[in-house]
N, C-alpha and C positions, 0 to 999 in steps of 0.2 A: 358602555365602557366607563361609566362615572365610576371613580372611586369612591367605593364605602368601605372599603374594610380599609383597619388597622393592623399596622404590622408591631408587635415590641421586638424592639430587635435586642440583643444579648449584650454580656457589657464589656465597655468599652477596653480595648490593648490599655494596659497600665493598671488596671481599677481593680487594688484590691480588695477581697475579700473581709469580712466584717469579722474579727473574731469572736468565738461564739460565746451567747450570752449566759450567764451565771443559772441555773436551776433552771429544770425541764419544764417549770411553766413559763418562761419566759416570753418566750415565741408562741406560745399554745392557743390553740380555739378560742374559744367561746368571745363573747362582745364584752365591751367593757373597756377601760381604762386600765393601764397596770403601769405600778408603779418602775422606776429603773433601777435596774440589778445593780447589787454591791460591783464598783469597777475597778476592785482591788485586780492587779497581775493584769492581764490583758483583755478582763473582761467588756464588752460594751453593753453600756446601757442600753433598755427598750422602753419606748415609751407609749408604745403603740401594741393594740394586740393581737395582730396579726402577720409580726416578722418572722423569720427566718425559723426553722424549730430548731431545736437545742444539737438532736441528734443528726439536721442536716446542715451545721454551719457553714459549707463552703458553697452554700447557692444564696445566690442574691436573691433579694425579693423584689418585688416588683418598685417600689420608692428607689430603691438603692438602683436599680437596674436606667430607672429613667434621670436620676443624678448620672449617673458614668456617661448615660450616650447625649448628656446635654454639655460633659465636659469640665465635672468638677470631683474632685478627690473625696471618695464616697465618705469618709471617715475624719477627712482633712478641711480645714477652710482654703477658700478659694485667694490669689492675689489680690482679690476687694474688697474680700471681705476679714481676710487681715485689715487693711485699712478703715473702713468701716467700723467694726465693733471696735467697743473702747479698748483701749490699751491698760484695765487692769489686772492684777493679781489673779483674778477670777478666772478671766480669758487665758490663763498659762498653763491652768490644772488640763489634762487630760479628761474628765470626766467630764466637764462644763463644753469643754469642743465635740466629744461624740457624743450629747444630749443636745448640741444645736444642729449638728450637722444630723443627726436624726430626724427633729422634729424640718429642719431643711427639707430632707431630701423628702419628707412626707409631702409638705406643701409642693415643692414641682412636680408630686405624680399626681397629685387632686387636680392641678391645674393642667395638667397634658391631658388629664382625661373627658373634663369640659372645657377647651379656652374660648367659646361662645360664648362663656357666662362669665363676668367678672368676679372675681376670687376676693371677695372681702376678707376682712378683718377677723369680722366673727366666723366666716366659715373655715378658716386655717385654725381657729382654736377648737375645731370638731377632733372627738377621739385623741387629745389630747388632754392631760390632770393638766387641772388647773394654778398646779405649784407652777408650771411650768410655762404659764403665760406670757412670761417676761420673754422668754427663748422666741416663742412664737412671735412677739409681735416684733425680736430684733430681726430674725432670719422675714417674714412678710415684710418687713419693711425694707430692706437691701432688697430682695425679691425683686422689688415692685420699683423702687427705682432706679436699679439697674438694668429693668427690660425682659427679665425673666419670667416672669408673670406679670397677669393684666398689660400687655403692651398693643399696641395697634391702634384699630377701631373703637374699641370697649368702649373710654371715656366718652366720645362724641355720643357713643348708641346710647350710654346708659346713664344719663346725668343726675339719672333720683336715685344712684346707689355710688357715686362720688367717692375717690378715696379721699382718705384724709390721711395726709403724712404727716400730721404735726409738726409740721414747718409754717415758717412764717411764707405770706403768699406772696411776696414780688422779690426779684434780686433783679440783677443787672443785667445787660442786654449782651445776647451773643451773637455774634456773625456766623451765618452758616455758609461756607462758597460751594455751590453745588447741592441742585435739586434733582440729584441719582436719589437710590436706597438709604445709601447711608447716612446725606445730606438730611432727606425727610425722616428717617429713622430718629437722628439727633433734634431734629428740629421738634419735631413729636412730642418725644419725651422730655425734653426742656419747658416747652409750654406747658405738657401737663403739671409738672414739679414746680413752675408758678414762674419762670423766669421770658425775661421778652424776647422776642427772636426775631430776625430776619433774615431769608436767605436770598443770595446775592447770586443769579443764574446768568448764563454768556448764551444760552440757546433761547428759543422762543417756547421752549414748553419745558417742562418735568419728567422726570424718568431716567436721563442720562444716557445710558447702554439698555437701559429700556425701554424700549418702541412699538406699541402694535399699530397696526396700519388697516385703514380697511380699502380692500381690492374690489374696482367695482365693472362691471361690463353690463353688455344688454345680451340677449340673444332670444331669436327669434321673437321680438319683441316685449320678452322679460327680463327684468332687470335684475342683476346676480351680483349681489356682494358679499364678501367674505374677509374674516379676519386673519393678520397673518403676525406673529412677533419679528422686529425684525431683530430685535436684540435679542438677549436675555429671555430664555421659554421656559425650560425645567426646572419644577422643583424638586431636588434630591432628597430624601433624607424621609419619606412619609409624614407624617404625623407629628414628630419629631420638629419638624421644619419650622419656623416659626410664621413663614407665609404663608404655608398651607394652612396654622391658625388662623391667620387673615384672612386668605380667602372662604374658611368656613364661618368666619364672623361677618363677612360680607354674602352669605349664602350662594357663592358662585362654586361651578359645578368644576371637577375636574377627572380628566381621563388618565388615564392609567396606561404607561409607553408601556413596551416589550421590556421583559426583565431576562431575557436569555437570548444564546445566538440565534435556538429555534424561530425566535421571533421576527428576524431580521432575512428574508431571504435574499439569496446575494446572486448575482448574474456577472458571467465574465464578458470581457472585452466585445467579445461576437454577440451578447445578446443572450446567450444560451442561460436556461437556469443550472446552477452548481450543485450538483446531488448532493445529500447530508454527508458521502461519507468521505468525499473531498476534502468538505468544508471540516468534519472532523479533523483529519490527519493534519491540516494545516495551522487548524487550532491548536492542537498538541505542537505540534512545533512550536508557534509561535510563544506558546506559555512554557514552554523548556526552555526558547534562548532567552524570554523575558526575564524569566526565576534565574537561568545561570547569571543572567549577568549580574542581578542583584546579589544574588552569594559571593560572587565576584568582589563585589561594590563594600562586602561586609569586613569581606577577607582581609580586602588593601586599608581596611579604617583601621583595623586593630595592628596589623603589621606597616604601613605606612601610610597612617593619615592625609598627609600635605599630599601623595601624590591620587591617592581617593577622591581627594577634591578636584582634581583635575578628570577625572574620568564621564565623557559624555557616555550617554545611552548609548546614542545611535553606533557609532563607532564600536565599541563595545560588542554591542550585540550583533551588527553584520561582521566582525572579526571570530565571534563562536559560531556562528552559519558558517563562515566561509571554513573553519576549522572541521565543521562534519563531514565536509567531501562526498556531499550529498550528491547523489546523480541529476541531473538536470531535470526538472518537470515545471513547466511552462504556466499552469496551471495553478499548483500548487504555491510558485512564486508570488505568482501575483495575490494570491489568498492572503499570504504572510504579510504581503505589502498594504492589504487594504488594511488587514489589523495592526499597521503601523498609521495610518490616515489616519483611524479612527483613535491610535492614544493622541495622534497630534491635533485631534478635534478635543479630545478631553483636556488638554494642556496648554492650547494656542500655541503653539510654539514649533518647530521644526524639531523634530527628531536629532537632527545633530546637534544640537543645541543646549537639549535637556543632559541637568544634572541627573546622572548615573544613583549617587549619593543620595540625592536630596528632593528628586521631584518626586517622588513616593510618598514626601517626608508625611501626609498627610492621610493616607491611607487607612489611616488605626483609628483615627478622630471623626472621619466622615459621618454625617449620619446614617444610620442604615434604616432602609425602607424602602418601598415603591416610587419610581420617578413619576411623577404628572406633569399635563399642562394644564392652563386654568382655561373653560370656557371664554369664549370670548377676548382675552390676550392680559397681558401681565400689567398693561394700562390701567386696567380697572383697580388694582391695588395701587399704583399710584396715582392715582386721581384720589382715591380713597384717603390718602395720608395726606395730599396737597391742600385738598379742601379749605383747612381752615386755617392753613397759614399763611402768615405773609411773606409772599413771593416777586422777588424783583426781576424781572425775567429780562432778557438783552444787557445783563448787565454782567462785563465781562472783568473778572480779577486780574489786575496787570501788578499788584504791589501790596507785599502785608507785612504793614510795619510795628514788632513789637518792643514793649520794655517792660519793665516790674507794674509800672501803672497801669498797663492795656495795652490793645490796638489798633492801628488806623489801618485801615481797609478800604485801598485806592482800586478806584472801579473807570474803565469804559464803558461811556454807554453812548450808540448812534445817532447821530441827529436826525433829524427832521425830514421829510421829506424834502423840503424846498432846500435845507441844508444839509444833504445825506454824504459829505463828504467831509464836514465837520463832525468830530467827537467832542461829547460833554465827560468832561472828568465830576466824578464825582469820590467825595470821603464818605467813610462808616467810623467813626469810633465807638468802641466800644470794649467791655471789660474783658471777653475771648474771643477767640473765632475759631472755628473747625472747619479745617481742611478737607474736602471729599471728595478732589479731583482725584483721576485716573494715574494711576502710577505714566502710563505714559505723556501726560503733561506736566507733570513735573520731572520727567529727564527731558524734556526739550527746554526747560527752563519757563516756561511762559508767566509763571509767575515771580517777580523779585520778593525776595525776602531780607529785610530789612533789621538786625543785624546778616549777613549770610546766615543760609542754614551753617550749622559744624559739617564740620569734614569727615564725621561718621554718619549723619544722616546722610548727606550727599551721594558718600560712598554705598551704604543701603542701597537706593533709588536706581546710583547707577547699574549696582549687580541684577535685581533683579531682571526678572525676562516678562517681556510684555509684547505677545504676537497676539496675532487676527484669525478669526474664523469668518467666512463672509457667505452670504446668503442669496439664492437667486430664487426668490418666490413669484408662482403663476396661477393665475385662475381660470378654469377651467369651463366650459360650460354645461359640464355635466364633468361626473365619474366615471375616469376608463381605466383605471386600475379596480384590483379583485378587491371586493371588500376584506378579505382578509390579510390582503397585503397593506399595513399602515405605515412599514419603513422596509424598507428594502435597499440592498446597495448595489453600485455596478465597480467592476474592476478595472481599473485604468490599465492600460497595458505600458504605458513611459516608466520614465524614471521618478526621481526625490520630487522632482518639478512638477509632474503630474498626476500623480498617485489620488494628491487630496482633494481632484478639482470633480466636482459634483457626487463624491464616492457616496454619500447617503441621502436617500431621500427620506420624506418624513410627511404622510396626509395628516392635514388642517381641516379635513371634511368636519368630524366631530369636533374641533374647536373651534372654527372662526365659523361655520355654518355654514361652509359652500365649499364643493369642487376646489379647495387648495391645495396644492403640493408645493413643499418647499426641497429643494436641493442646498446642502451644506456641501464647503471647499476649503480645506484644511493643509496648513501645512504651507510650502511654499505655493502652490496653486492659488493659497488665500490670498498673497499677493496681488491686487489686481497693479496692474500698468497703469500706468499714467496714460490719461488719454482714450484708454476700453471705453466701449459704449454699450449700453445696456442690452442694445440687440446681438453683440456681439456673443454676452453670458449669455442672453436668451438661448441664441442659436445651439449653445454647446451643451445646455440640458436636454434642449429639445432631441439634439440628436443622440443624446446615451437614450433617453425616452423611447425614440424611435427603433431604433437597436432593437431594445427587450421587447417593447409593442409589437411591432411586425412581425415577429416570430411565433406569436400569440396570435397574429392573425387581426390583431385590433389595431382599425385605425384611431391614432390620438389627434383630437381636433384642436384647430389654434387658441391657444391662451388670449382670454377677454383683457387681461390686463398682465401686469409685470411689477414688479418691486426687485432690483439690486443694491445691496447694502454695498456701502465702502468705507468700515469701519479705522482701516489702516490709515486712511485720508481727512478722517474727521479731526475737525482742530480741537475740539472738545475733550476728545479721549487717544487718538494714534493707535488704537487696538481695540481689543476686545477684552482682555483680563490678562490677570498674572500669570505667571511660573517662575518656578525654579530653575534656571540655566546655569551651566558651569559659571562658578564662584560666588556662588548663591547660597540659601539656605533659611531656613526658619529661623534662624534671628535676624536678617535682613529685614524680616517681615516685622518681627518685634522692633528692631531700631527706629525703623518707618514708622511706628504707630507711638511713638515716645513723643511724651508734650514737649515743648519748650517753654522752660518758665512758668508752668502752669498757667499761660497764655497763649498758646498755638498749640490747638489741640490737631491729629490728625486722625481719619476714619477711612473706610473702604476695605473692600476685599482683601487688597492686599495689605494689611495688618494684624489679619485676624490667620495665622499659620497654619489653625488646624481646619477652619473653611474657607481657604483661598479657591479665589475662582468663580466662586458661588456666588449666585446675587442673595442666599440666607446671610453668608459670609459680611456683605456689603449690608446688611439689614442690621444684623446683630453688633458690629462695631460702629454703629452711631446708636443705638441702644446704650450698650456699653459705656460710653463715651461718653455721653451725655449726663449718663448715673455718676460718670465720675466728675465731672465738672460741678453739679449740684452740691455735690458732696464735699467738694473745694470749696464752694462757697458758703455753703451754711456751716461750716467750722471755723469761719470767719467771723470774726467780732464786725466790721464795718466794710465789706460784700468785699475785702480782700482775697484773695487767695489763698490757703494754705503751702507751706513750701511743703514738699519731697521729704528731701535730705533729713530738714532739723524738726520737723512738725510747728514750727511758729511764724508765726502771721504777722507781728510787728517787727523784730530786731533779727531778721532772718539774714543770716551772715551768708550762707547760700543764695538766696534772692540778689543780695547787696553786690557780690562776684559777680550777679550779671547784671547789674547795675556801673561796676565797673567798667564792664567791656564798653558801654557807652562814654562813660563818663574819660576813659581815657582812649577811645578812639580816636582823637587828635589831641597829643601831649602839647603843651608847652614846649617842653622842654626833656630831651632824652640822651641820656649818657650810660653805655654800660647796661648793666638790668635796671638801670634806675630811669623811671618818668617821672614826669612834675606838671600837674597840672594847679594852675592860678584861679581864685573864686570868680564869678561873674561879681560884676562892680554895687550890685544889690543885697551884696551878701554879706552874712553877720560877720564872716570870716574873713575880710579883706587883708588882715594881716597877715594870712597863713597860707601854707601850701600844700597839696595833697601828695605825696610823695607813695608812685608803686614801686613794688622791689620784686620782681619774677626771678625765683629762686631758680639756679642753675637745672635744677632737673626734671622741671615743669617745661612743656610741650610750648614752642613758639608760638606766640598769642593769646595760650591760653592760659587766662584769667579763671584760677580756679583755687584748689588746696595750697598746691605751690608758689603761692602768691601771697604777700604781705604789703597792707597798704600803710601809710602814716600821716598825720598831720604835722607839720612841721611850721616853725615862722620862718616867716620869707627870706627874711637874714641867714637860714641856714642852709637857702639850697647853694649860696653861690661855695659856699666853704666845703660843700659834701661836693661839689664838681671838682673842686683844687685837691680832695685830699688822694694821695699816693697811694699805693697799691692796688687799682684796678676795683672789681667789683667787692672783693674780699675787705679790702682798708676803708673802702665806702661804710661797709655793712656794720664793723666794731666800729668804726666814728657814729656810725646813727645807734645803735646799744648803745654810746657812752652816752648821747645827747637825751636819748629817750628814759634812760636809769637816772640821770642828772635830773629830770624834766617830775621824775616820780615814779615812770614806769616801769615795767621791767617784764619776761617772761611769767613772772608769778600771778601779776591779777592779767594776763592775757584773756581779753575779751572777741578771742576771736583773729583775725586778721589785720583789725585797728588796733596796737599797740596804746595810741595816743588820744584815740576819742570813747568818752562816755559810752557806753553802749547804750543809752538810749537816745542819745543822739545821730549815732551811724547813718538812719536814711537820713536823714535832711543833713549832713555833713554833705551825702555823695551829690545829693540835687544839688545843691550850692554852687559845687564843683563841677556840674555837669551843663554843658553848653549847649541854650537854644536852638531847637529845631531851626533853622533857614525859613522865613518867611514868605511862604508859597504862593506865586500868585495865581488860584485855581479856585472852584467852587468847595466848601466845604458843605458837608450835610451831615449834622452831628445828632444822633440818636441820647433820648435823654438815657442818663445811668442813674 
């Protein structure tokens, strides 16, 4: 069952078609280089010669087919790579973005088609003219350090063929919290792009939500071990996948699940096998109330949106069952109900729960391809990325404190054994840090954030939905299922509550290399109690087990060993992955993954909208991430940040607003819209005073556009508190003082009326009041 073949899957919902190129040779045979067609009107250049033919423009060719299913606009630059390439002249024509985004999409299908081998420089300039070399080495170079190509293994395997980014080789050090995927993903690529890292882990190993385990027993005086994941198994998406890269760059083997219902045979409640044409009939149902409810979901968007967002699945869909005044069949029901277990396996989540709207939302993006698991267990890929970085392990994030100049990153770590009841605090500073905790510890709060998060990320975090799938793995001392049964389900016969509890099972024979079978519990089932003991789940697989056995005539013999996960209970994560739940949605996922400050970066599954759920998902957004932190940094003159907003690095009026929020988080002095804070006694500016004005229709607290700040002398705050008319007679008294003073609306430099603009940050430091001096261990990483 090793997977060797490759699937191309077709392209992606959205991805349109390449308008067709100018003259019948365009596309045509033969080898060679050809130059790119005149791109007057709508035509697109080719620069390669073996695209698309003239006479068949509406099919993609194989370059363009493998851009759409990796998720960038065949024709169009991607969110990065707007930022990335330069911002001139050049980059606005039309003709210069479909000659990059050609010679692009060329480079990711050379590289999907070897990623065992490292994608140099020179080889992305193959079969392409060499006018066009600049294009190549800008699109290979965002590639490469974004995560797109060469990402993984490569580097370590391959050290005598090194890339070279022509960047300069050290920047500043970033804090990575969490050694999951996304953790090691960013940590990865940060090291490679030359920058220092360290990640800061609460558990005693790497992996995060993924776990493999090895199960061991004797019998009859041999000894039987076998692998089992307890987290995190499949990988979706073929080839496609970027793990599935990895794991063929680590030459480990992988099987190939069932890719249809035939594959799955299913047993009801008695034990009995479910003939195909049950299971048929039940199917069709089940994919008629699924699809109505979604038309449903489509219907209420365009005639009443607000209440569309209110519409769960579950309710939904058992209101059009109950609407068909279906005759009773006992059988059939519970069919319906196991294909509702199994989307709550795909979703973590309970069925009443999921957005009607929204949990679909990802559908169109997915990769398409064969599901595998890896030989041996998903460990091995990370062991593989952990290797060679530096890993602080027992070391738990309780606090990440940031401002324009960095962050401090307060860690527990356990004491000693003699002292295991004392905690060592320990500091991280450093120039960023990335987030790549589980959405569900960050809605329990576990970590303080230092301004607070805003009140739209917050609110993100709390919409989304983050339930459990949980596992009850055994090892066998031999094989008593059919070899060609490797997943097979049983049908619960309860309600909401039962439905999910042991409904599929799944042999580990071909991957962990023994007698494994694991049973998955979805849904509320996944729930375990407070208190369940392990023999408890034992007992409850053995007996669906024994059910279907016995009727088979086959006795199953006692399990050598046992593993139950209880992922709901872990402090590390409170679940298992994301979803979509009523009031939820794909920009939830984007909020969540928005930096602050270009200082608190954040990563994980749940960021990345169109693989949510996935552990590629959780791979590729610390990829990502990473690519864009670099990218902040080396567009920096002195390993500052680049802001967002304005694109500048020193007098950034954007940066300076969140330099405010600190600086006037304890005023002096507050009357009306107006604060006042007074300089520290060190400062150049002891005669003066920093005066905010939070304009009437700016958001309370927030220190942003509708905000105006001013220096003013001291003598003038007591006269701007005395003067009459409330916030209005304040506002023309400080215009007349500030016109008086020299300034005025006309050289407006921003939000300081009154200061130089190249003075701006060291005005706000000045103004801004020393941390409290902590009596605690400090461990400060050089920058």
């Amino acid at each position: 069952m090793n997977t060797t073949t490759t699937t191309t899957p077709g392209a992606g919902a959205g991805a349109s078609s390449p308008p067709p190129p100018a003259g019948a040779g365009a596309g045509g045979g033969g080898g060679g280089n050809v130059s790119p067609a005149s791109t007057s009107g709508t035509t697109t250049p080719r620069m390669l010669a073996y695209h698309t033919s003239a006479h068949e423009p509406n099919l993609l060719n194989a370059d363009e087919r493998v851009a759409s299913n990796l998720g960038f606009p065949i024709w169009e630059l991607s969110k990065h790579e707007k930022i990335f390439l330069p911002s001139t002249e050049m980059w606005q024509r039309r003709e210069t973005v479909n000659q990059y985004c050609d010679v692009r999409n060329h480079i990711l299908s050379t590289w999907v088609e070897n990623p065992r081998e490292l994608l140099s420089r020179d080889r992305a300039h193959q079969n392409i003219k060499h006018e066009y070399s600049s294009l190549v080495d800008q699109a290979w170079t965002f590639l490469t350090v974004f995560g797109h190509i060469n990402y993984a293994a490569l580097n370590a395997a391959q050290t005598e063929e090194r890339i070279d980014l022509d960047f300069d080789a050290d920047y500043g050090t970033v804090v990575v919290i969490g050694a999951g995927l996304a953790g090691l993903a960013a940590a990865t690529q940060l090291v490679k792009l030359g920058h220092r890292v360290v990640i800061l882990e609460g558990r005693s190993r790497a992996g995060g939500r993924i776990q493999s385990e090895r199960l061991r027993g004797t019998h009859k005086g041999e000894e039987i071990t076998g692998m089992a994941d307890l987290g995190g198994s499949v990988l979706y998406g073929g080839e496609l996948n970027p793990l599935s890269a990895l794991a063929s760059q680590l030459n480990l083997r992988r099987h190939t699940m069932g890719t249809s219902s035939q594959d799955c045979l299913l047993y009801d409640s008695t034990g009995s096998l479910v003939n195909a044409a049950d299971d048929s009939v039940a199917m069709t149902l089940f994919t008629q109330l699924d699809e109505g409810s979604q038309s449903l979901a489509q219907k209420m968007a365009k005639h009443s949106p607000s209440f569309a967002e209110t519409l769960e699945f579950g309710n939904t869909f058992e209101l059009l069952w109950k609407d068909l005044n279906l005759r009773e069949n006992k059988l059939r029901d519970q069919l319906v109900r196991w294909h509702i277990a199994n989307l709550e396996f795909a979703h973590a989540q309970e069925f009443s729960k999921l957005s009607l709207l929204h949990c679909e939302q990802d559908s169109s993006t997915s990769l398409q391809g064969v599901h595998t698991l890896v030989e041996g267990g998903n460990s091995q890929l990370v062991d593989e990325l952990a290797k060679n970085l530096s890993i602080l392990y027992n070391h738990r994030v309780v606090e990440v404190e940031y401002s324009e100049s960095g962050v401090t990153v307060k860690v527990e770590k356990p004491g000693t054994a003699k002292d295991a009841q004392e905690v060592e605090i320990r500091e991280f500073n450093a120039q960023a840090v990335v987030v790549t905790v589980p959405v569900g510890v960050l809605k329990r709060k576990a970590i303080n954030f230092v301004p607070p998060l805003s009140a739209r990320k917050q609110k993100a975090i709390n919409e989304l939905g983050f339930g459990v799938i949980n596992k009850c793995i055994l090892l066998f001392p031999y094989r008593f299922w059919p070899q060609d049964e490797n997943e097979f389900g049983f049908l619960n016969p309860g309600d909401a509550s039962e439905r999910g509890c042991h409904y599929l099972f799944i042999s580990y024979e071909h991957v962990g290399g023994a007698p494994v079978l694991v049973a998955i519990s979805s849904g509320l089932a996944a729930k375990r109690p407070k208190g369940e003991k392990m023999r408890e789940v034992k007992k409850k697989m053995m007996n669906r087990l024994r059910l279907i056995f016995d009727k088979k005539g086959i006795k199953i013999p006692e399990p050598l060993d046992c593993r139950v996960t209880d992922w709901g209970n872990d402090e590390y994560a409170y679940g298992t992955y994301t979803s979509l739940v009523v009031g939820s949605s794909g920009q939830s996922c984007d909020v969540l993954g928005e930096d602050i400050m270009n200082r608190v970066f954040f990563a994980g599954e749940a960021t990345v909208k169109q693989y949510l759920a996935t552990m590629h998902g959780a791979f590729i957004s610390g990829l990502r991430t990473a690519g864009y932190i670099h990218l902040l940094q080396t567009t920096s003159k002195r390993g500052n940040f680049r802001c967002n907003a304005c694109d500048s690095t020193e007098h950034c009026i954007e940066g300076l607003n969140h330099k405010l929020v600190k600086c006037f988080s304890d005023p002096h002095l507050e009357f009306g819209s107006f604060s006042v804070r007074y300089p520290r006694e060190d400062s150049d500016y002891v005669d003066y005073a920093l005066v905010l004005v939070k304009v009437p229709s700016g958001k309370t607290g927030d220190v942003g556009k509708t905000t105006a700040c001013f220096m003013v002398e001291k003598k003038m705050v007591s006269s701007l508190v005395d003067v009459s008319g409330g916030n209005e007679g304040r506002g023309k008294y400080l215009v007349t003082y500030l016109k008086a003073k020299g300034f005025s609306p006309e050289n407006d430099v921003g939000p300081f009326w009154s200061v130089e603009q190249s003075k701006l940050s060291d005005v706000v430091d000045d103004f801004t009041p020393l941390r409290p001096n902590r009596k605690r261990d400090r461990l400060t990483l050089k920058q």
